[in-house]
C-alpha positions in Angstrom: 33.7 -23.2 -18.8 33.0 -19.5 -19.4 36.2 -17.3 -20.9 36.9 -13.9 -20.3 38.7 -12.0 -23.6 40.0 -8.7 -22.3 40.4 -6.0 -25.0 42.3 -2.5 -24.6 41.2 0.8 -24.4 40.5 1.6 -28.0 38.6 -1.9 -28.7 35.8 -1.3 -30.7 34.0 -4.4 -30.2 30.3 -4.7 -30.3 27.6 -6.7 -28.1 26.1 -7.9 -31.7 29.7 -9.9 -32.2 29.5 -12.3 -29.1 28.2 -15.6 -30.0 26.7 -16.9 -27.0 27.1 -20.5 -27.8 30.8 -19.9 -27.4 30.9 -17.5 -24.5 29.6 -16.7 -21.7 31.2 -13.5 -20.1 32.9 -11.1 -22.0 34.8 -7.9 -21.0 34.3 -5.4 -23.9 36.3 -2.2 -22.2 37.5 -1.1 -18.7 37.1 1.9 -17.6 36.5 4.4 -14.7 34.1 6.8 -14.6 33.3 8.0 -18.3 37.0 7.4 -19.3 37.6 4.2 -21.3 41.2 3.5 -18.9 41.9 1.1 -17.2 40.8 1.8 -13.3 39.0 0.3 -11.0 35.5 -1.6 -12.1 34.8 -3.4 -15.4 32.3 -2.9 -18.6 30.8 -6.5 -19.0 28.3 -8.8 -21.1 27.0 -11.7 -19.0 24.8 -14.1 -21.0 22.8 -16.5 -19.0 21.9 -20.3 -20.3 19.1 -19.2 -22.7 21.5 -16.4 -24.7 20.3 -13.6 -22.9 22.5 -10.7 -23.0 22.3 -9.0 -19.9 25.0 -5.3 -19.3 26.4 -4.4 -16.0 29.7 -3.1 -14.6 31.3 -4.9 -12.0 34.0 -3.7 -9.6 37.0 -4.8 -10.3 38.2 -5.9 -6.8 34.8 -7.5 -6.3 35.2 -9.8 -9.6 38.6 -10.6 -8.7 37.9 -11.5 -4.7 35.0 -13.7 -6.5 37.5 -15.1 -9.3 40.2 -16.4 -6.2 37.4 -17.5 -4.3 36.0 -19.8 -7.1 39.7 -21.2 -7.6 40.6 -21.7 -4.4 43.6 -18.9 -5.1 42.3 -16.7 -1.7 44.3 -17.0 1.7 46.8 -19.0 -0.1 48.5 -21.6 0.8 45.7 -23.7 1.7 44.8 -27.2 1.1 41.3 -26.4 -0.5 39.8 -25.5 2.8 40.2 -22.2 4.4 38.1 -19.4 6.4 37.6 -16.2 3.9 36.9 -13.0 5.5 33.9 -11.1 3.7 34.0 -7.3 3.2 32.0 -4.9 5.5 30.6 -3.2 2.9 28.9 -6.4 2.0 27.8 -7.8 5.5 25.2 -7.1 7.9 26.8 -6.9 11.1 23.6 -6.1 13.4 20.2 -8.5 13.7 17.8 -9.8 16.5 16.1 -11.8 14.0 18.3 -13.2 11.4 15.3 -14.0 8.7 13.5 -11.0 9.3 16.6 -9.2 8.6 17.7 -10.4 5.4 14.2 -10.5 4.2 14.0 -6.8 4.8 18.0 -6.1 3.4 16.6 -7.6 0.2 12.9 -7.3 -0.3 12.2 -4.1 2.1 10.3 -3.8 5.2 7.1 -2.9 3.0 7.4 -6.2 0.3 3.8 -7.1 1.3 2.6 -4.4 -0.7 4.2 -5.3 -4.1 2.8 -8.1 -5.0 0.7 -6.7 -8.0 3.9 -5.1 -9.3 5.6 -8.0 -11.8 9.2 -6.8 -11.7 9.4 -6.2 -7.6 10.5 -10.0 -8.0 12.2 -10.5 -11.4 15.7 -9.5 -10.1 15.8 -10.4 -6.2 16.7 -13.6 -4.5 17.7 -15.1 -1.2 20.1 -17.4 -1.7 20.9 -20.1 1.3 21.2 -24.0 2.3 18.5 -26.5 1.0 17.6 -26.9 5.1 16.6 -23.1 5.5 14.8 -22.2 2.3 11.4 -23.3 3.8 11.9 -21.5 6.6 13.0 -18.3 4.6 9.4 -19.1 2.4 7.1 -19.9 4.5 7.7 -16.5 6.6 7.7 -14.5 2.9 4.4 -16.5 2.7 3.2 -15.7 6.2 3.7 -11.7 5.8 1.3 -11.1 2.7 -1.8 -10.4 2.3 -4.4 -12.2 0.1 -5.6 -16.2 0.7 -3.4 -18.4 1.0 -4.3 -21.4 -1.3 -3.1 -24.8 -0.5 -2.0 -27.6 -3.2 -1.7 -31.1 -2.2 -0.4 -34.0 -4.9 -1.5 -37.2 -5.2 1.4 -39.9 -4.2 1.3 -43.7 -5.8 3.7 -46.4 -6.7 3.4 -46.9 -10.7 1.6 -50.1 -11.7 4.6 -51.5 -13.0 6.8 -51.4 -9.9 3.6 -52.2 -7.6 2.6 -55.2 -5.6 0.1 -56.5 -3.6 2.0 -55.3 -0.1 2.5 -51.7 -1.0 -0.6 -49.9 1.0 1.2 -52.0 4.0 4.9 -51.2 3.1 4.0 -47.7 1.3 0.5 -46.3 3.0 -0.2 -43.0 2.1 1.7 -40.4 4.3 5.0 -42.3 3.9 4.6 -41.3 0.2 3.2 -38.0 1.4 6.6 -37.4 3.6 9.0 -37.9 0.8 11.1 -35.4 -0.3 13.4 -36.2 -3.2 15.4 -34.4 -6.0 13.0 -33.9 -8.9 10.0 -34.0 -6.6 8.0 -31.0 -6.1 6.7 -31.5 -2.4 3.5 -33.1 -1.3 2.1 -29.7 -0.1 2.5 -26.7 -1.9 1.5 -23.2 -0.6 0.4 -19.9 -2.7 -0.5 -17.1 -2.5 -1.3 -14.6 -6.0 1.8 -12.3 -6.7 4.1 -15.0 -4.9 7.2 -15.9 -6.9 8.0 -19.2 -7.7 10.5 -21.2 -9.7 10.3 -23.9 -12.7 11.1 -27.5 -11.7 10.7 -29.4 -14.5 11.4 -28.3 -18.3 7.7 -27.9 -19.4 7.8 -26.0 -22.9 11.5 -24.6 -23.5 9.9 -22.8 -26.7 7.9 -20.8 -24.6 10.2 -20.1 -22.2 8.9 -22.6 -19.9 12.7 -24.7 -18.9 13.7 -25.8 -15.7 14.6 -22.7 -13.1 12.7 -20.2 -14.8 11.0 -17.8 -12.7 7.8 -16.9 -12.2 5.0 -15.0 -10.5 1.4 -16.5 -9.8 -1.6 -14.5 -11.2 -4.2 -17.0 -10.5 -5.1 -20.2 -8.8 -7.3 -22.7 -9.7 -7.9 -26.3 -8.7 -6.6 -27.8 -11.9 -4.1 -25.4 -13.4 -2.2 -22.4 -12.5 -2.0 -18.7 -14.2 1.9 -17.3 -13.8 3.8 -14.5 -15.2 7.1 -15.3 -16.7 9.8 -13.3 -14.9 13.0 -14.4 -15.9 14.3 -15.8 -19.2 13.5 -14.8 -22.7 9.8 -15.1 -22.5 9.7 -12.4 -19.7 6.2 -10.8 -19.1 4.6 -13.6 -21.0 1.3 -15.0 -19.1 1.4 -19.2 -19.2 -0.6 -22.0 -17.6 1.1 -24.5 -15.4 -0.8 -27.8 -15.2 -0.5 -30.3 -12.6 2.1 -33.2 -13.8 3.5 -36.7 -12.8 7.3 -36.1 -11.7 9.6 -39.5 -10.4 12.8 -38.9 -8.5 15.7 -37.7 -10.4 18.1 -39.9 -8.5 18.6 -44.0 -10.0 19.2 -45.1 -6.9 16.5 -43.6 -4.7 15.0 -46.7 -2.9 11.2 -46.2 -3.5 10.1 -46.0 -7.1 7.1 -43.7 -6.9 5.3 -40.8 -8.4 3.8 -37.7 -7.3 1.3 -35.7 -9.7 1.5 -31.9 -8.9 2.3 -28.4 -9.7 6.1 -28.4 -11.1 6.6 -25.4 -9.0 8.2 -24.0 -5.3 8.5 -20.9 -3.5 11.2 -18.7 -4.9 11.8 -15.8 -2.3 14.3 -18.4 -1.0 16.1 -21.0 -3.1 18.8 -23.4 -2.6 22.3 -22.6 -3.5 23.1 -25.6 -5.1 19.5 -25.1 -7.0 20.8 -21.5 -7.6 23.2 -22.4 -11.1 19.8 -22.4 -12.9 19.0 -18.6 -12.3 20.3 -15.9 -14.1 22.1 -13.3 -12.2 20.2 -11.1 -10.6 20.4 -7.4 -9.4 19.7 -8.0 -5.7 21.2 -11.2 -3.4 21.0 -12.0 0.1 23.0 -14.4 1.3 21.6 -16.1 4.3 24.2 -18.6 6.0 23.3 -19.4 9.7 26.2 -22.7 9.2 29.8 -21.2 8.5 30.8 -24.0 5.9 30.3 -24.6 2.3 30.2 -27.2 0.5 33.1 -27.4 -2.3 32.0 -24.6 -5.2 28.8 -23.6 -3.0 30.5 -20.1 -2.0 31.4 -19.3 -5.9 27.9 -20.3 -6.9 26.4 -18.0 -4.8 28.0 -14.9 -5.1 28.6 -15.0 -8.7 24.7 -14.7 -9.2 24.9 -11.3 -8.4 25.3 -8.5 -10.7 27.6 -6.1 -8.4 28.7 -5.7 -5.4 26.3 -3.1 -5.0 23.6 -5.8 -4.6 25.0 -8.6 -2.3 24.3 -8.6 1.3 25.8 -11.3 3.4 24.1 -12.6 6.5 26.4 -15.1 8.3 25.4 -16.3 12.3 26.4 -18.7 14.5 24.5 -21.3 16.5 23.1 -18.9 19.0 21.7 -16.7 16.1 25.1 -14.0 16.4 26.3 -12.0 13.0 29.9 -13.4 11.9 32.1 -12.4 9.8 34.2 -15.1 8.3 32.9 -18.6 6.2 34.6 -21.4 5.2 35.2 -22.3 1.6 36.0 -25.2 0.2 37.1 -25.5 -3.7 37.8 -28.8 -5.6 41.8 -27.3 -6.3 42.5 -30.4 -8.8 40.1 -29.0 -11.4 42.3 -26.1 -11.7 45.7 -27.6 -11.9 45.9 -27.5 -15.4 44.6 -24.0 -16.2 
């Protein structure tokens, strides 16, 4: 678990003196304004999962609303359940079309026409649930310019696990319908300049680790071109090669593989996917069902650098902007802290 050392005023501790295997957030001063006092936002080193140090200032209200959310100390008493109210300054409170809208909050109405530009994406996210990120993508996808390039996989059952009623049990598109943790899908879609994200820990020395970032720059039949746009190896131009991936989870029913780019779509990701990325100057959150599951809400607004950058789309069934969402916080893990 992160820890958070608060010094005073008159601390004269340097970035150089966190150790990041130790740490992972540390306030070096508050201050307000240009006056090293206490007041109302804070000075802060974040360093994501690879050590990298990255400087922002954070409100102080907007930490500490993200602080009680993450354990479960908001709208107390509750049970581990209760409805939070978000802040107007951080929702969007006006849409006829809910994707279109939080696409343009975040990426702006002209997106389409920075695709040759490698940082438009290197800080931006939508962040929602695993059922709408394709939705989220695939319009991202349908907006920009250039052809579209389509990338199917090749799905089998692995010699050792085969037998001789397995094109009857297991034909073809049943392979080609699965969709299971540590499986990229059957049909991936690009585009050159799209964003997309790691799935698979490739080459950690060159930067290439699972949830890394990246932005196509080529696409062939065999291999990929990509810009790395997040991590330590940012700017760096890789190739991404089409590999065998197997389900992550032991007890998934069918043992199968799928040979394909280790890659998805990253305008949208999941939030539970999310923990991976580091945070990031600009965050939409897109939640068309009012309920998290427990630690989703924390995840998800803690990837964002300030309050400055977090935009809050929340709708009911009949696609209406709402303005509360319910949180839910495993309260046992923080009996003892």
């Amino acid at each position: 678990m992160a820890s958070i050392r608060k010094h005073s005023s008159s601390s004269s501790t340097s970035v150089d003196e966190i150790k990041p295997w130790k740490i992972k957030v540390q306030i070096i001063r508050t201050c307000e304004g240009n006056n090293r006092e206490s007041g109302n936002s804070v000075d802060m080193v974040l360093l994501d999962s690879s050590g990298t140090r990255i400087h922002t200032t954070i409100h102080e209200a907007f930490s500490k609303w993200i602080s009680d959310i993450g354990s479960g100390k908001i709208n107390k008493p509750n049970d581990g359940e209760t409805e939070i109210d978000i802040p107007q300054d951080l929702l969007i409170t006006e849409c006829k079309d809910p994707i279109k809208t939080i696409v343009n909050e975040v990426y702006g109405e002209s997106f389409a026409q920075s695709l040759t530009n490698p940082d438009f994406y290197q800080e931006k996210a939508i962040l929602c649930h695993a059922n709408d990120v394709d939705r989220i993508n695939d319009y991202m996808l349908s907006q920009l310019p250039g052809q579209e390039k389509e990338c199917y996989s090749a799905d089998s059952i692995p010699p050792a696990h085969s037998t001789a009623n397995d094109d009857m049990i297991f034909p073809p598109e049943v392979l080609n319908s699965i969709k299971a943790s540590g499986l990229p899908d059957f049909k991936l879609r690009l585009k050159v300049g799209v964003p997309v994200m790691l799935l698979r820990d490739l080459n950690p020395y060159d930067g290439l680790c699972k949830g890394t970032r990246l932005q196509i720059t080529r696409l062939e039949t065999f291999v990929l071109e990509a810009r790395i746009i997040s991590g330590t190896k940012l700017g760096e131009k890789v190739l991404i090669p089409r590999i065998i991936s197997y389900p992550t989870e032991a007890s998934f029913p069918i043992k199968m593989r799928r040979r394909q780019f280790p890659l998805k779509l990253a305008f949208a990701m999941a939030i539970d996917e999310s923990d991976q990325v580091q945070t990031l100057s600009k965050v939409g959150l897109y939640l068309p069902r009012r309920l998290f599951s427990r630690g989703q809400m924390y995840v998800a607004i803690s990837k964002v650098k300030s309050s400055a950058g977090l935009e809050v789309l929340i709708t009911d069934t009949e696609g209406m902007p709402q303005e509360e969402i319910k949180n839910v916080v495993f309260k046992e893990v923080f009996q003892n802290i």
